[in-house]
MARMI-229978 format. One record per residue (C-alpha): y, x, z; residue number from 1; residue in one letter. Coordinates in nm, 4 decimals. Each point is the difference from the previous one (the first is absolute). Layout:
<rs>
- Y; X; Z; NUM; a
...
</rs>
This chain:
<rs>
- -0.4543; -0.0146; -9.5168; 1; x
- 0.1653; -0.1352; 0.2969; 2; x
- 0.0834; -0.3698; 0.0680; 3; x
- 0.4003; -0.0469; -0.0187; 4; x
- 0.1694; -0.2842; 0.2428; 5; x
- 0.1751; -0.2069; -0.1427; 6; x
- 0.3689; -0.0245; 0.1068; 7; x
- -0.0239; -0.3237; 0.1889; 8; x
- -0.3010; 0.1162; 0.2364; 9; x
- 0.1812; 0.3180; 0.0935; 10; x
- 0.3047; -0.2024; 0.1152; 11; x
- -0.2252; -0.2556; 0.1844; 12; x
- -0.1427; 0.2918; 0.1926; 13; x
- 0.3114; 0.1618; 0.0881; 14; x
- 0.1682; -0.2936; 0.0808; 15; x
- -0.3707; -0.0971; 0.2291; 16; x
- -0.0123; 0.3314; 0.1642; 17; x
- 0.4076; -0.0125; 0.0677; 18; x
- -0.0625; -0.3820; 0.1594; 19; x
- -0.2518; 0.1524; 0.2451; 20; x
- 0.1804; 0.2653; 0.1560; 21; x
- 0.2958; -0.1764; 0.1042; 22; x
- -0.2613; -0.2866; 0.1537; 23; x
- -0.2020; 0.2996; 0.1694; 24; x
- 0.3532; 0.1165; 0.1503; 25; x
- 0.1138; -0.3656; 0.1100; 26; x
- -0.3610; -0.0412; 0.1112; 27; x
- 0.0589; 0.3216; 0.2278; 28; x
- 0.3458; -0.0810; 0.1082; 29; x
- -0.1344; -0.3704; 0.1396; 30; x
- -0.2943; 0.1812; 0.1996; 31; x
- 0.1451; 0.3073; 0.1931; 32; x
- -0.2560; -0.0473; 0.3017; 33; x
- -0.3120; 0.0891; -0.1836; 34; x
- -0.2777; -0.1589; 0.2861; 35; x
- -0.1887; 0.2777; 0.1245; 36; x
- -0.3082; -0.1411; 0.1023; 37; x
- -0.0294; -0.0643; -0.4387; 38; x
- 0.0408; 0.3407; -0.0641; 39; x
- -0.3265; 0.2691; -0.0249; 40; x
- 0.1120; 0.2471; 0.2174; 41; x
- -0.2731; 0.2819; 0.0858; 42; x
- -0.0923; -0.0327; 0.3732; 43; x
- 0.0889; 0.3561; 0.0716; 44; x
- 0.3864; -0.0358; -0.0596; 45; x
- 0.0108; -0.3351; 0.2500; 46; x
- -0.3168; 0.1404; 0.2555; 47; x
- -0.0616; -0.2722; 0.2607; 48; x
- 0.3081; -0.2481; -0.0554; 49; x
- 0.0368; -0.3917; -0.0205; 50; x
- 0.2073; -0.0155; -0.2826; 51; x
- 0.0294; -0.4050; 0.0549; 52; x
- 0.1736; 0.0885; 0.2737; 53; x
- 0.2023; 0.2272; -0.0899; 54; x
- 0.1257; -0.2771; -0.2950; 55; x
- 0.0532; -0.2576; 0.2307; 56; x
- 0.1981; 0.2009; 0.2906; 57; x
- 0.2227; 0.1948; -0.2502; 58; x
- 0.0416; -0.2924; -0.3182; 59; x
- 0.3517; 0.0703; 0.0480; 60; x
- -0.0887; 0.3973; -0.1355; 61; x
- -0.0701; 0.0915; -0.3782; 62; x
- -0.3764; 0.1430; -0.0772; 63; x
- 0.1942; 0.3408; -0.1057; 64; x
- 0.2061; -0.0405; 0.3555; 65; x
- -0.3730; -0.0470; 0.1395; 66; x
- -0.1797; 0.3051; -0.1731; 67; x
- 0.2931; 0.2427; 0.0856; 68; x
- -0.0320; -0.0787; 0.3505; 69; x
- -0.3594; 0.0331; 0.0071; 70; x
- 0.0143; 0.3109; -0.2043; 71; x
- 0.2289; 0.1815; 0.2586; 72; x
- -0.2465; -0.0892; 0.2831; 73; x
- -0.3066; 0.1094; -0.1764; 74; x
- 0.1913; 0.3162; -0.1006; 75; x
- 0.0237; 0.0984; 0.4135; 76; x
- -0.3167; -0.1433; 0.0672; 77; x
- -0.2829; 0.2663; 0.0910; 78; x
- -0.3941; -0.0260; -0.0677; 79; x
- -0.0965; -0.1202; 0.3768; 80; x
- 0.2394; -0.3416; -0.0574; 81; x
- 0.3188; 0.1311; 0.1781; 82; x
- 0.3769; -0.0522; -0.0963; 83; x
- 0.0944; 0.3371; 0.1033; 84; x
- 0.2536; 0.1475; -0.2833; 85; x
- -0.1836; 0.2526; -0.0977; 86; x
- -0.0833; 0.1663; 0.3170; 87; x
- -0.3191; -0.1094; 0.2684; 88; x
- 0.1744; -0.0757; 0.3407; 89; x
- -0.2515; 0.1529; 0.3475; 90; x
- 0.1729; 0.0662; 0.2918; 91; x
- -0.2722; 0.1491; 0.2383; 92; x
- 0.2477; -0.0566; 0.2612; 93; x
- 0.0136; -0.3701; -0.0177; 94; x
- -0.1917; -0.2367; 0.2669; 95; x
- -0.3720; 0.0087; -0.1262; 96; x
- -0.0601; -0.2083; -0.2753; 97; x
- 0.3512; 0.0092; -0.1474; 98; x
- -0.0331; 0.3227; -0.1339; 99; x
- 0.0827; -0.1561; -0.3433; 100; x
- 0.3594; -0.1612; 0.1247; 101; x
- 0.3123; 0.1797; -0.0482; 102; x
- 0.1031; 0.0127; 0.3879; 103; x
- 0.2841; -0.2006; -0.0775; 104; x
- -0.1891; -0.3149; -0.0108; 105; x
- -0.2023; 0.0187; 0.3363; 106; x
- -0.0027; -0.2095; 0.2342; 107; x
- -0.1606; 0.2049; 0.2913; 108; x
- 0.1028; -0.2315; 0.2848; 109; x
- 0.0042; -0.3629; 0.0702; 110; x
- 0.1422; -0.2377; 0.2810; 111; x
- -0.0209; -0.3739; 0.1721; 112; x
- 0.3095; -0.1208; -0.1368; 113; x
- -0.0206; -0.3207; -0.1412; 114; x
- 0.1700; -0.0605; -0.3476; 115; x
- 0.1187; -0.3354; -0.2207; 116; x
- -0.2204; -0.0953; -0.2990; 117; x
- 0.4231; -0.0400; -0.1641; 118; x
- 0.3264; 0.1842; -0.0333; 119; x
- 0.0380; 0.4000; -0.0203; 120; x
- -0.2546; 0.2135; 0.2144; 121; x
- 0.2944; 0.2051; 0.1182; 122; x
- 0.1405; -0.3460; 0.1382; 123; x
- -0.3113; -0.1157; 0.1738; 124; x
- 0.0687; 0.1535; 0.3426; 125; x
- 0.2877; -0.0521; 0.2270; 126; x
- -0.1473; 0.2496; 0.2185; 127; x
- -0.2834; 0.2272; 0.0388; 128; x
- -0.1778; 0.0090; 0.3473; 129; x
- -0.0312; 0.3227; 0.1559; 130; x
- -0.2591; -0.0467; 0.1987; 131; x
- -0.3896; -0.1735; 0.0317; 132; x
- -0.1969; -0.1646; 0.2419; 133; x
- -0.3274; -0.1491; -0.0155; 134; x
- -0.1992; -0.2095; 0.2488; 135; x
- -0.3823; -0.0517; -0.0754; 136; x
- -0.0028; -0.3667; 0.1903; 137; x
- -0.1928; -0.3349; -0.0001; 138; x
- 0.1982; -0.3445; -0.0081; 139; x
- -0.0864; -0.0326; 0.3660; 140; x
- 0.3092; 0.2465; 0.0748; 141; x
- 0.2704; -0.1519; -0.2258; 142; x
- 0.2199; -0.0633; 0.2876; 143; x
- -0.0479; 0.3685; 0.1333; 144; x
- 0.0916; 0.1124; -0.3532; 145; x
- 0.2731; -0.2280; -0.0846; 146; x
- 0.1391; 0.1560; 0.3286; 147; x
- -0.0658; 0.3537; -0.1170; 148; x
- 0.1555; -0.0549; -0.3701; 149; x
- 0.3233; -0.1592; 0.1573; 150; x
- 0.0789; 0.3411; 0.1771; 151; x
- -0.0083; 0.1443; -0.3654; 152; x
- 0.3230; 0.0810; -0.2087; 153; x
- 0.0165; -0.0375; -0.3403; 154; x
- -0.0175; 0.3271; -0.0449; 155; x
- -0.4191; -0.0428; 0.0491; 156; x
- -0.2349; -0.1624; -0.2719; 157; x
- -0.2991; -0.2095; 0.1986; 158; x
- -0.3584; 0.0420; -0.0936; 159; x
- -0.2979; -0.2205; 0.1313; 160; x
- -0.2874; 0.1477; -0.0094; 161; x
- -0.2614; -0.3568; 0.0570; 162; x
- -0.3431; 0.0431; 0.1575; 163; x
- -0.0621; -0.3876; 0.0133; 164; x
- 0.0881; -0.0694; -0.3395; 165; x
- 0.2538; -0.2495; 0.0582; 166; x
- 0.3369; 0.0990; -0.1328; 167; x
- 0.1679; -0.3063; -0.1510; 168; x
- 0.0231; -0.1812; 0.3648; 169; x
- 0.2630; 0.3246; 0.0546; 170; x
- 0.2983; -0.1810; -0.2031; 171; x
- 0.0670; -0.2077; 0.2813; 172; x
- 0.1891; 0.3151; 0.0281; 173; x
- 0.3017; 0.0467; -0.2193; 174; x
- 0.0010; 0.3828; 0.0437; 175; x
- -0.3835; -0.0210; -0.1283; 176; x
- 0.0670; -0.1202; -0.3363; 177; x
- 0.2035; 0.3283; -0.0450; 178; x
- -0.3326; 0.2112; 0.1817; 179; x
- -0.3110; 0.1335; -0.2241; 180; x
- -0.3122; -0.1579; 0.0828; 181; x
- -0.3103; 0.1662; -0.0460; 182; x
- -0.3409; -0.1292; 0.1240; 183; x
- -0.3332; 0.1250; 0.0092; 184; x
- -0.2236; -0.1583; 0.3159; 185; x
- -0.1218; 0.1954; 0.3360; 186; x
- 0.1797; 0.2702; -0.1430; 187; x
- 0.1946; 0.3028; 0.2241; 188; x
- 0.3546; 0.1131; -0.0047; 189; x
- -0.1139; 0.3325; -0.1003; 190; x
- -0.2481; -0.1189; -0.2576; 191; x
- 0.3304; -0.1407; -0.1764; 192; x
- 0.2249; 0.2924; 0.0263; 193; x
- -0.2295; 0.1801; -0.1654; 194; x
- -0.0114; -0.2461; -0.2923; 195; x
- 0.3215; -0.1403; -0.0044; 196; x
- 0.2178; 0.2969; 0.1405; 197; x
- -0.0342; 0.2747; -0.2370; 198; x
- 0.3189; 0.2688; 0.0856; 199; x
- 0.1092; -0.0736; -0.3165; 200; x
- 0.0120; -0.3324; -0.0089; 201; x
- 0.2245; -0.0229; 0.3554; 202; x
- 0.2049; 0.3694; -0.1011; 203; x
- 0.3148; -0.2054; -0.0360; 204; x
- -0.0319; -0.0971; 0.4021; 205; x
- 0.0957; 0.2096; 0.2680; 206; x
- -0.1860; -0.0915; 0.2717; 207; x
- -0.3334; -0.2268; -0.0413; 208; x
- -0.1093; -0.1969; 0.3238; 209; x
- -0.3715; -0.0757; -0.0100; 210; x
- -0.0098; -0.2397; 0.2825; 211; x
- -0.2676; -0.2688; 0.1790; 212; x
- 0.0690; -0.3140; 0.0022; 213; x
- 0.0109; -0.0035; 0.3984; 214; x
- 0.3190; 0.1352; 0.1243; 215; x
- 0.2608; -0.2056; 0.2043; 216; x
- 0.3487; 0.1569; -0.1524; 217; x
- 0.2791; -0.1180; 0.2353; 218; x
- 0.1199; 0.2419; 0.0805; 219; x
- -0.0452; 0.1999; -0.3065; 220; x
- 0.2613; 0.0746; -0.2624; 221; x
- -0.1168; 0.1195; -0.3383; 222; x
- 0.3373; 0.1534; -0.1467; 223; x
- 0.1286; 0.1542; 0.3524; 224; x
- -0.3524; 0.1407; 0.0091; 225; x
- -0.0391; 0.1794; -0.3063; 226; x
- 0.3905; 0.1218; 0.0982; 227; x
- -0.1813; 0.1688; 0.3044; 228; x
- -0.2729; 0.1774; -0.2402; 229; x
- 0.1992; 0.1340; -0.2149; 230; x
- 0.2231; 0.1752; 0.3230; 231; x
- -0.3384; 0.1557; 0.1417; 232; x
- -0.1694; 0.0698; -0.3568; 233; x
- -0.3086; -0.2317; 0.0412; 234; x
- -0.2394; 0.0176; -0.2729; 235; x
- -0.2466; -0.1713; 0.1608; 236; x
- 0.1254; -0.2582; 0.2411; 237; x
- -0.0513; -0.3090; 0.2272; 238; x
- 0.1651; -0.2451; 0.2568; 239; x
- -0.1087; 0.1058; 0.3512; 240; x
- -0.2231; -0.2829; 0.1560; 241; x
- 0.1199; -0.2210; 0.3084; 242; x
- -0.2246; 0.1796; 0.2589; 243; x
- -0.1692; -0.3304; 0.1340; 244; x
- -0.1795; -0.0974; -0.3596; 245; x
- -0.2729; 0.1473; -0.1907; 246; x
- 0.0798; 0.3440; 0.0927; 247; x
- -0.2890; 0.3013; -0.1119; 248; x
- 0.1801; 0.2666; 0.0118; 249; x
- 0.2907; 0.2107; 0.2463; 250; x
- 0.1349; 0.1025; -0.3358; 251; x
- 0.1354; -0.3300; -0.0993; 252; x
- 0.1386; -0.1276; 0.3285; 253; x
- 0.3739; -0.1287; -0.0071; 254; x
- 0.2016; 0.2399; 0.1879; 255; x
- 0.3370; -0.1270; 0.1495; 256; x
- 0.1659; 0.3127; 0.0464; 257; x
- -0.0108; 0.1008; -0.3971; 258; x
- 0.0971; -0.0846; -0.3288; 259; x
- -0.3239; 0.1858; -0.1360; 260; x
- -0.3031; 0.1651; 0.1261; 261; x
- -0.2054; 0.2335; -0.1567; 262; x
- -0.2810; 0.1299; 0.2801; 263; x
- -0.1608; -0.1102; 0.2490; 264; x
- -0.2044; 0.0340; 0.3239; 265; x
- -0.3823; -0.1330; -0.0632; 266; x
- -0.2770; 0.0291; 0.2212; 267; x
- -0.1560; 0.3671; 0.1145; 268; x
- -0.2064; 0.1400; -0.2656; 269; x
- 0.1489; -0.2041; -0.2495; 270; x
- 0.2291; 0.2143; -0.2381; 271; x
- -0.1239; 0.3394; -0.0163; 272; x
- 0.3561; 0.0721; -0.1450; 273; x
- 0.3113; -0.1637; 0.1587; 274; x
- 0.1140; -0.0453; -0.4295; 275; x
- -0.3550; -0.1277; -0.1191; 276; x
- -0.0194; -0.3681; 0.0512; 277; x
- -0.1102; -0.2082; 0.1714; 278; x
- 0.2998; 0.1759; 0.1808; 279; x
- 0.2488; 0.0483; -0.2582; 280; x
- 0.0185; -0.0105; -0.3888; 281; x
- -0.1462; -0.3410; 0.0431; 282; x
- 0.0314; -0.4101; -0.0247; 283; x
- -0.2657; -0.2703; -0.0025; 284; x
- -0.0790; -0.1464; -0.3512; 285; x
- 0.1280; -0.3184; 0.1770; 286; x
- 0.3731; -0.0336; -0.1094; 287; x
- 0.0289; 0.3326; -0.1785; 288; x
- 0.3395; 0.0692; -0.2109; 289; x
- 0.0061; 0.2937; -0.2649; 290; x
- 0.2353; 0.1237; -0.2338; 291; x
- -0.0683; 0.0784; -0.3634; 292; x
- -0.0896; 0.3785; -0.0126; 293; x
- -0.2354; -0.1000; 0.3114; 294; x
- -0.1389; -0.2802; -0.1917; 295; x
- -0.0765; 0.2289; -0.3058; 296; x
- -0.2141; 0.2372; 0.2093; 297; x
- -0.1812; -0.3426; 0.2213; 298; x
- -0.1024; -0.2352; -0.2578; 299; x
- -0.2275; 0.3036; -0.1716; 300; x
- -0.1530; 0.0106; 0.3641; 301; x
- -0.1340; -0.3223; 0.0515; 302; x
- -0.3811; -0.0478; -0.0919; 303; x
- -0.0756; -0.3033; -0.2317; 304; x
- -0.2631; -0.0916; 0.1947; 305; x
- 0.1244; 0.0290; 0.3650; 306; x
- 0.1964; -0.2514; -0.0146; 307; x
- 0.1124; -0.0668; 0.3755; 308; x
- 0.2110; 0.3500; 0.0082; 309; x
- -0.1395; 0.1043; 0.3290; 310; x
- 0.0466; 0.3742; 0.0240; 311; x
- 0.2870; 0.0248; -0.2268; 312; x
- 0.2261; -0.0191; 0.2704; 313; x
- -0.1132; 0.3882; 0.0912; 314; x
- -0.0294; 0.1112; -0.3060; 315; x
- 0.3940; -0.1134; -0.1003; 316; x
- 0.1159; 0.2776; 0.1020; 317; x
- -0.1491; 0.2185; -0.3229; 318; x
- 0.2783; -0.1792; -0.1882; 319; x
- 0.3220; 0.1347; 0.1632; 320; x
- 0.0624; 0.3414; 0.1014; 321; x
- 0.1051; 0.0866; 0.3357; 322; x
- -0.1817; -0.3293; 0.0448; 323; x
- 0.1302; -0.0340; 0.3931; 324; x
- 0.3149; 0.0080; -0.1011; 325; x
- -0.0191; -0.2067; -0.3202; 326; x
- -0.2086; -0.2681; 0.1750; 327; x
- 0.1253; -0.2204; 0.2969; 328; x
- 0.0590; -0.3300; 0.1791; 329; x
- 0.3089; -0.1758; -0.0182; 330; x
- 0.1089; -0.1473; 0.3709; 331; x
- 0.2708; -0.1882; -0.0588; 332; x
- -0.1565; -0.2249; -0.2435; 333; x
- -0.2859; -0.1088; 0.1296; 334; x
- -0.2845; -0.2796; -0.0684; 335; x
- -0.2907; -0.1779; 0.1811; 336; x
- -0.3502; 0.0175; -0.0240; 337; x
- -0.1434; -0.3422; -0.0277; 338; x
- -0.3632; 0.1031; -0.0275; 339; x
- -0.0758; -0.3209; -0.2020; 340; x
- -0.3732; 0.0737; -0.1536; 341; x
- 0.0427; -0.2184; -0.3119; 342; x
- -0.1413; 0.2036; -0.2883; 343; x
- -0.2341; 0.1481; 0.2365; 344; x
- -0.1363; -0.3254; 0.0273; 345; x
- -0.0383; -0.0359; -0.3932; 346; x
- -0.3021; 0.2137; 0.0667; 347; x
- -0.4010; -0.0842; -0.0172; 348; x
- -0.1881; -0.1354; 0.3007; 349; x
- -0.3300; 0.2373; -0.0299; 350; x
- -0.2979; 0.0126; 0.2604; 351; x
- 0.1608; -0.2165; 0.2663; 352; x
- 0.3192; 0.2352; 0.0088; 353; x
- 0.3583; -0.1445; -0.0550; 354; x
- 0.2085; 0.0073; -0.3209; 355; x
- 0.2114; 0.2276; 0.1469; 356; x
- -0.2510; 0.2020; 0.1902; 357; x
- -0.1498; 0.1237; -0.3620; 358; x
- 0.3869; 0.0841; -0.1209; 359; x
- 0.0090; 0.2315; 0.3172; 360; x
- -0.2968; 0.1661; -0.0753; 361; x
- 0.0744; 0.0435; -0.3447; 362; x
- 0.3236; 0.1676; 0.1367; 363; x
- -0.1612; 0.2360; 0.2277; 364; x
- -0.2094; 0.1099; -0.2762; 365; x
- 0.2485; 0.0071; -0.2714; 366; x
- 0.1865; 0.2380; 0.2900; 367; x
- -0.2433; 0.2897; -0.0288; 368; x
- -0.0531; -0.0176; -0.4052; 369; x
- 0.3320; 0.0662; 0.0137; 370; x
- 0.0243; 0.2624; 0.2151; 371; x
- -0.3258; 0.1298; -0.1455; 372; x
- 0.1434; 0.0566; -0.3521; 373; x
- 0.2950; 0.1108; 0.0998; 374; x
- -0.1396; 0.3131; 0.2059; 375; x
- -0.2435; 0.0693; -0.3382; 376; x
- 0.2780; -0.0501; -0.2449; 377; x
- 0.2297; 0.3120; 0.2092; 378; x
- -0.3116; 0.1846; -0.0004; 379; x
- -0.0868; 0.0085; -0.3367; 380; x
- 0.3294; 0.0583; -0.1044; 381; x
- 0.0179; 0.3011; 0.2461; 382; x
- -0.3701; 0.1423; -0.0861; 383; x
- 0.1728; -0.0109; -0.4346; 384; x
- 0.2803; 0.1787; 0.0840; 385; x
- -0.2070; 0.2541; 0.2249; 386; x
- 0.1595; -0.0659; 0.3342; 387; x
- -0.2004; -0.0870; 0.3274; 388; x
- 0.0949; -0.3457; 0.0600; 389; x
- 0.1821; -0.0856; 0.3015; 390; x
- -0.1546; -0.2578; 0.2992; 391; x
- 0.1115; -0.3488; -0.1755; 392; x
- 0.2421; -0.1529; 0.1854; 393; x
- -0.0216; -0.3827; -0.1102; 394; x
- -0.0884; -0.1128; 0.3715; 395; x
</rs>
């Protein structure tokens, strides 16, 4: 026979059970952001998150606000980690390497401009230089390059390429605290544009002037000459040299009787073909001036480890096509010569010879690599594509 409650106890519990619902709804009411790093949540639903921080950056959110979010991103998240909605983004035609970025979001290209660490991006420049020049100098030259740089618009951005490794004497110079600096000791110009000059890091330039550090400019005009290029559709450019300093070649001569030349006159036996340099389709590596598509096609032909350029001055005209008509020497801009042998005095004094003597040689040498690997690269590429390769024609 069953126990029977008396009246009294069944009230009490009723009255008990009543009581502790409405606290448990108060209780809930008072506590609406539930802190998740108390609750036991199975590591699979929150897979590699800092739920500490996620309380502290969004305490102004509920928990519920919290888990919806995350809910919606793990709903369009795929098995490899990737926010994707629901569909794996490869776009084979992408740089290499970004195959997994919608193309929307590459950036494929870069520049020199300098920005603001405030204030909007799209604020930060007033204008955006069209062209770039670089001069691979020591210290001992400021006042040759100060010179140089004041003949510059503002249409240029300045780059200082330092084989002495002293670049923060240059802000003597007001223009130089506006100029990149880079520095790397007893190092070449070419050596740098191969490293620092990628195509796509200069595409937004026109014209790139990859200069020495020796050049009197006084007579030289940077915007009136790039005026004359563009007339006589120069790729490949420079100012013709005043003919009483540091002249090598017929080919860059200053004419007086021209605005631009394009061939020359060398000595007998010299070009086997009046449009082969060194009598036309040619310019020294001195002072040489080249426009973007050119620069494209150039920068993939230096060597990494020739790194004085000698040669490439016959082997330019593989970029531009007709290359005697593409490639030229401006007259009426012209520069001097100074023949100052500064970094070819950064060299190494070996077995009684000069610094300088042993950068010379290295030249020379560097000279027939080039022209070496050159003539082997056309033939192999001939011999694969079953054609008898022609003479080479890079001297």
């Amino acid at each position: 026979m069953g126990l029977r409650r008396k009246p009294n106890e069944t009230m009490r519990l009723i009255v008990t059970t009543f009581v502790g619902v409405v606290f448990g709804f108060f209780l809930g009411v008072s506590f609406p952001t539930l802190s998740l790093t108390k609750m036991n949540i199975p590591s699979s639903l929150f897979p590699s998150i800092d739920l500490t921080y996620i309380e502290d950056k969004y305490s102004g959110l509920s928990t519920q606000a919290l888990l919806n979010v995350w809910g919606s991103l793990k709903g369009n998240r795929d098995t490899s980690g990737h926010i994707l909605n629901g569909t794996k983004i490869w776009v084979p035609t992408n740089p290499r390497g970004a195959e997994r970025l919608p193309p929307g979001i590459i950036a494929f290209e870069s520049d020199f401009y300098l920005r603001r660490l405030w204030g909007l991006p799209s604020e930060d420049l007033v204008i955006k230089p069209r062209y770039l020049v670089t001069f691979t100098v020591g210290y001992d030259q400021k006042n040759n390059i100060d010179a140089a740089v004041k003949k510059l618009s503002e249409n240029f951005s300045i780059m200082l390429f330092h084989y002495d490794g002293r670049t923060s004497e240059w802000d003597e110079f007001e223009w130089s605290k506006r100029a990149i600096h880079v520095s790397a000791r007893k190092q070449t110009k070419w050596w740098y544009a191969k490293r620092f000059l990628h195509p796509d890091i200069v595409a937004p330039y026109d014209y790139i002037f990859i200069w020495d550090e020796d050049l009197g400019v006084e007579n030289f005009d940077a915007e009136e000459y790039i005026k004359l290029v563009r007339k006589h559709g120069l790729e490949v450019s420079q100012p013709g040299l005043e003919p009483n300093s540091g002249l090598t070649w017929q080919m860059t001569k200053k004419r007086d009787d021209s605005e631009v030349h394009k061939d020359t006159e060398e000595r007998p036996d010299w070009c086997a073909d009046p449009h082969l340099p060194p009598c036309a389709a040619f310019v020294e590596i001195m002072a040489p001036v080249f426009s973007r598509d050119a620069w494209r096609c150039v920068w993939h032909l230096i060597q990494n480890d020739l790194v004085h350029g000698w040669g490439l001055d016959f082997a330019l005209r593989k970029c531009v096509e007709p290359a005697h008509e593409k490639i030229g020497v401006v007259d009426a801009q012209w520069i001097v010569h100074q023949t100052v042998p500064s970094l070819g005095n950064q060299g190494q004094p070996e077995n009684g010879k000069a610094p300088w003597e042993g950068v010379r040689e290295r030249c020379r040498k560097e000279w027939t690599i080039f022209q070496d690997r050159m003539a082997g690269a056309e033939k192999a590429y001939f011999r694969a594509m079953g054609i008898d390769p022609p003479n080479s024609t890079t001297r």
